[in-house]
C-alpha positions, 0 to 999 in steps of 0.5 A: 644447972643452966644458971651455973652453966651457962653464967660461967660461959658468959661470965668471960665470953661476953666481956671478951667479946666487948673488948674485941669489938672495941679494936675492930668495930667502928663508933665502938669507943671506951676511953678505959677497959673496964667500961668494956668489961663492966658493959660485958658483965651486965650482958652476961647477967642479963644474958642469963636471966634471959635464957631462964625465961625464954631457952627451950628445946625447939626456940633457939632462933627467938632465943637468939633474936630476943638475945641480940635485940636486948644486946643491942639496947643495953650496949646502945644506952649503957655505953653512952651512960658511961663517962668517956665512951661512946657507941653509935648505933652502927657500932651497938648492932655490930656488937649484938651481931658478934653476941648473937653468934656466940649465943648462937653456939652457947644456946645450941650446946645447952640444948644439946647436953639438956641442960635447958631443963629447969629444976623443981626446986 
């Protein structure tokens, strides 16, 4: 139920999030919107296959750290991989930051409600 749960918070929230950090940070620049969305997309996957691994009752702050650590790489390197765009280091971090605070508030209500418990099947 993680996967689910989890892929569907993320699915929107990480894109969004990217989008928002577009207009308000600096050395954020995507020339079109669907580089900040295909950035906010490869987050959320990886968000998830993250938390699969690593979320787990009595972890959340390595959780979160190892969340905006990865955040921070994949935004640094993807977006300059993109055509058009440009993130400086400064501006990857401050994405990260703004991630992990929604990481921060995911991870705690998927503790919360049990849904960290991984399925024998």
């Amino acid at each position: 139920m993680l996967k689910l749960t989890s892929l569907i918070l993320k699915i929107f929230a990480c894109p969004i999030a990217v989008i928002v950090a577009m207009y308000l940070f600096p050395g954020v620049d995507y020339g079109l919107l669907w580089q900040a969305i295909v950035v906010g997309l490869v987050l959320a996957l990886v968000g998830v296959a993250m938390e699969y691994f690593i979320l787990r009752r009595g972890n959340l702050w390595l959780s979160v750290a190892a969340h905006f650590v990865v955040s921070v790489l994949i935004v640094y390197f993807l977006s300059n991989f993109l055509w058009n765009a440009s993130v400086t280091f400064l501006g990857a971090v401050l994405i990260g930051f703004l991630l992990g605070i929604i990481e921060y508030f995911t991870h705690r209500y998927l503790i919360s409600t049990g849904k960290t418990q991984k399925s024998p099947a």
